[in-house]
N, C-alpha and C positions, 0 to 999 in steps of 0.2 A: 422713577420707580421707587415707590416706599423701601422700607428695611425689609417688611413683616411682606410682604410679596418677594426679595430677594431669599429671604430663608425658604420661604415656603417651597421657590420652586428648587431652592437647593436639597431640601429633603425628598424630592422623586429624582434627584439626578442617580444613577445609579454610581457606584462610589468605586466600584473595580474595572469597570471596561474602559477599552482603548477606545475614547471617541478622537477625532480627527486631534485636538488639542493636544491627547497623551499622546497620538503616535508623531507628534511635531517636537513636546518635549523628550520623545523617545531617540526622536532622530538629532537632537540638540547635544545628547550628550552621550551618542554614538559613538564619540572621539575620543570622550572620558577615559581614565585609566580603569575604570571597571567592566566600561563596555571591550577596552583595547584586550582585556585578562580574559575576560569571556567568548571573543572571538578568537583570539590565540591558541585558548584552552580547546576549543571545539576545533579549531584545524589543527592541531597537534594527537589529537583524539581521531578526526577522521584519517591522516595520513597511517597510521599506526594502523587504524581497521583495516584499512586500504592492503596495506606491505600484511596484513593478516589473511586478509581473505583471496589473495594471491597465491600466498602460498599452502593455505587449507584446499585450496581448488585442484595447485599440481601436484600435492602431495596425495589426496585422496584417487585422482584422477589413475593416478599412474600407479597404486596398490590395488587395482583393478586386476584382476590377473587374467589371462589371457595376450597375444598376439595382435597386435590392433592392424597392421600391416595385412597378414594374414587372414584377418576378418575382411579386410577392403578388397585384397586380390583374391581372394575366393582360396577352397584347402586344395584345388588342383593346381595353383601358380606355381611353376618351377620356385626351387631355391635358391637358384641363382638372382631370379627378379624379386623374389624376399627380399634377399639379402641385400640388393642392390637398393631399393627402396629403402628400407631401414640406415642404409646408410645414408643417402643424400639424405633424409627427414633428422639426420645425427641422432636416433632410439640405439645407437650402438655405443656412447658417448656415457660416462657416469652421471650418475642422477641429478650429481648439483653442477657437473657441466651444460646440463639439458635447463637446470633451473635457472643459471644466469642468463642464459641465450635466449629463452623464455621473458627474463625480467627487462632483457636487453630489446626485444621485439616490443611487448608493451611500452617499452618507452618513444619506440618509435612509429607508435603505433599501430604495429604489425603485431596481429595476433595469431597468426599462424595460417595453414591450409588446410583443408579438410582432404582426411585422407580417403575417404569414398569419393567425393566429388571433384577434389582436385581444386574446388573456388577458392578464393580467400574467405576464409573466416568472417572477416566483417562484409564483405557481401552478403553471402547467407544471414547473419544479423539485421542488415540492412533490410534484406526481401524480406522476413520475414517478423519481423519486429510491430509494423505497421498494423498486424491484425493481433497480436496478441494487448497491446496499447491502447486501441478503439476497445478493445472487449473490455481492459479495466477499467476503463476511465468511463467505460458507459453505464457497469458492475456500478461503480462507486456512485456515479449521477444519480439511478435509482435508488439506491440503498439511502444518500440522503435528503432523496424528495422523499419517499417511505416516511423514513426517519423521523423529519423533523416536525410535520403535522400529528404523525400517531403519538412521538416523545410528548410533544407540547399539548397535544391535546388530551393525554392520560392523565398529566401531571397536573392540569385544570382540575379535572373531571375529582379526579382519588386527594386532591386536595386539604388536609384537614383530617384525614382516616373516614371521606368519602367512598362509596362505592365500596366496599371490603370486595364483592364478590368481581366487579370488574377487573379492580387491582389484582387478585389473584390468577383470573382467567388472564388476564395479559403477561404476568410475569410468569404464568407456567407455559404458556406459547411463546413468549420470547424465549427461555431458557432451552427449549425442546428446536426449537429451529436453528437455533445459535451453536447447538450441538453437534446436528447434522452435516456429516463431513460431504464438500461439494462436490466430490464424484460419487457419491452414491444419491445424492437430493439430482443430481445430471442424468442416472439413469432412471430414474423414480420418473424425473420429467420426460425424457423422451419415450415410456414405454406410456405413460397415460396421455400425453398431448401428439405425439408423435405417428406411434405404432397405433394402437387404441382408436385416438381423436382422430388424427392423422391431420391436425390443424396447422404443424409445423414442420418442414423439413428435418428427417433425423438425423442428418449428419453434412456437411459441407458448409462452408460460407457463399454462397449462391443468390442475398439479395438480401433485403431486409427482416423478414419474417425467418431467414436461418439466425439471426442475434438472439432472439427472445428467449429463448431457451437456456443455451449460455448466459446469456445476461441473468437470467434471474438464477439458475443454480451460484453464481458467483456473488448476487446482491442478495439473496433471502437471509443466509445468516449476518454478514454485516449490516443489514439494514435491523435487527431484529435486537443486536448490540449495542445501537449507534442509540436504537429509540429506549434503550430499558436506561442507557448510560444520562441521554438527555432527560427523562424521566427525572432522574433524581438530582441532577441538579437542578431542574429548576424548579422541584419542589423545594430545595433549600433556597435557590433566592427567591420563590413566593412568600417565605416564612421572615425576609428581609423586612428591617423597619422602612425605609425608600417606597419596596412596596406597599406598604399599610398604608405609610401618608400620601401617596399618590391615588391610593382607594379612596383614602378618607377625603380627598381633594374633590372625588368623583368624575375622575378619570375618568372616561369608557374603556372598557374592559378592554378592548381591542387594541386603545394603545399603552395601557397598563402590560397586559402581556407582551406583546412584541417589540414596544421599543425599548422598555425598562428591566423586562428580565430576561427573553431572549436572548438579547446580545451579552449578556453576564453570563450566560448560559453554557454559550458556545466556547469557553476557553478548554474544559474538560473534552467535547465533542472533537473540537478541533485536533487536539493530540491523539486522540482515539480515529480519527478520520486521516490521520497521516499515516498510522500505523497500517489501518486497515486496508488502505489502496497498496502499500508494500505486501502485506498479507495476500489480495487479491491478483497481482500482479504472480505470485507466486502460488496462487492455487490454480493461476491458468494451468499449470503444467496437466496434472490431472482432466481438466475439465476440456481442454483442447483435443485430448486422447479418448473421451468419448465421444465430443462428436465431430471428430476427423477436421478439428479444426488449423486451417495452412498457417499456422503459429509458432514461437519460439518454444513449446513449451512439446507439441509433436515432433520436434524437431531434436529437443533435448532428449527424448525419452528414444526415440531410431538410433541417435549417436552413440547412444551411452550400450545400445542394442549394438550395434556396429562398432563399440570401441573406438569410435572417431575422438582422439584425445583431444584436438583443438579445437573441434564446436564446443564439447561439451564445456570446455574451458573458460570460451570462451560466452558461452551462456551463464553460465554460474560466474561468472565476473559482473557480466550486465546488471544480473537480478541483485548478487553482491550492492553495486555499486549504485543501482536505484533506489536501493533499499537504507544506503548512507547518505544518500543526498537527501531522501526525504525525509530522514530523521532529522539531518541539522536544518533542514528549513525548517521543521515543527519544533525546532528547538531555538531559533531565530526569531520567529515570530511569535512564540512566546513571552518570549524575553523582552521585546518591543512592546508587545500586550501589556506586560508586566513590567516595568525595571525592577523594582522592590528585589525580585528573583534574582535578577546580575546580581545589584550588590549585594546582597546576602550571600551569592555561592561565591565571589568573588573578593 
């Protein structure tokens, strides 16, 4: 192979993405002392969240005011069977005797009973986790099938200060959808598809045509962020010299865009797409409460009705604690994308 064909094809390689090669020397110097700084830093960082969002949980939980015993055995329970419950459950105990016994249960990983129902805590988690999980993770699937054709295909289109009136029309509907908080886009949908249409089940999870709804009140505004966010970056790497010479090579467009600037693309989308399924996972709570959907998130909002301290506790730990894993995986795999980034912050 000539020089003048070796450069050539080196000026369409794109020059920041993790192709198989970077993430081989990514994994090479894994070991490194700046890789060793950067994973230390980030588990010294999540331990800390962890021992934080622990106790933000039983501290808010329990400045709840009201009788949570009381809520469970109804206002007619003798005081004797109060009393007697509040004792075995140790709520007669001082607060930071309640809090170590608590810290002492999470480590063993007993997160307590549920004082309505009497199950263990992670049972109730366990039943009901399964359908709040499918809803995100299917929220999130649409949002970046959505996404990634309308991003990529605007950012073609408005090109160069193409299209003014398109580019406008799309970023005043992305902005306007991205706005719309998901329980009221949830009732919006089931009074027009639902009641109206009557195309969709309005409430229960009962087959497949009861998701669509839920699904999209949870995927319309992330997917509407994900496509303005892809947008602009890959109008800036269309504006890249890689791309020109791979033009000027006469590429076909087809794999100009998607293999050369796409994947430069995605480093921005990606952190944006870690956040947003945390984001989503936490707007179930809302969006399961309108349409009576058997999830953690109806589940949290009865408890928190019922004063049930340990579900709720123990839900806000979950969503807590999903929500720091998937940040240091977006922070991980960044960082693999990139090294430049370790050793700079390290």
């Amino acid at each position: 192979m000539s020089e003048s064909t070796t450069t050539a094809d080196a000026g369409t390689r794109p020059p920041a993405i993790a192709l198989p090669g970077r993430w081989r020397a990514g994994a090479t110097r894994m070991w490194g002392s700046p890789w060793r700084t950067f994973v230390l830093r980030r588990l010294v960082h999540l331990g800390v969240s962890l021992w934080v969002l622990v106790t933000a949980a039983f501290v808010m939980i329990h400045l709840v005011p009201g009788d949570p015993v009381r809520a469970a055995l109804g206002m007619t329970a003798p005081e004797e069977l109060v009393s007697a419950r509040r004792e075995a459950l140790g709520l007669n105990d001082p607060i930071l005797v309640q809090y170590v016994d608590y810290l002492r249960g999470l480590a063993g990983g007993d997160l307590g009973t549920s004082l309505t129902s009497n199950l263990p805590v992670s049972q109730v988690i366990t039943d009901r986790f399964p359908a709040t999980a499918v809803l995100a993770v299917l929220a999130l699937g649409v949002a970046v099938a959505v996404a990634l054709p309308v991003g990529v295909g605007m950012a073609i289109l408005t090109r160069g200060g193409r299209r003014r009136g398109g580019e406008l029309a799309f970023t005043s509907t992305s902005v306007f959808l991205a706005a719309i908080p998901e329980f009221l886009l949830a009732v919006g949908l089931v009074y027009v598809f639902a009641v109206q249409l009557m195309w969709f089940p309005v409430a229960g999870r009962s087959g497949a045509a009861s998701y669509v709804l839920p699904v999209a009140a949870l995927a319309v505004g992330p997917a509407a962020v994900l496509a303005r966010i892809l947008r602009v970056e890959m109008l800036t790497v269309l504006g890249q010299d890689y791309i020109r010479t791979a033009r000027a090579k006469r590429l076909p467009p087809r794999l100009v865009h998607l293999r050369h600037a796409l994947p430069n693309a995605l480093t921005a989308t990606l952190t944006l797409g870690g956040l947003l399924l945390t984001a989503m996972v936490a707007g179930t709570v809302l969006v399961e409460n309108v349409f009576a959907w058997p999830g953690l998130g109806s589940t949290m909002v009865s408890s928190i009705l019922q004063r049930d301290y340990p579900v709720v506790q123990g839900i806000v730990l979950l969503y807590g604690v999903l929500v720091l894993l998937v940040t240091l995986v977006v922070d991980v795999l960044l960082a693999v994308l990139d090294p430049r980034s370790t050793i700079r912050e390290s």
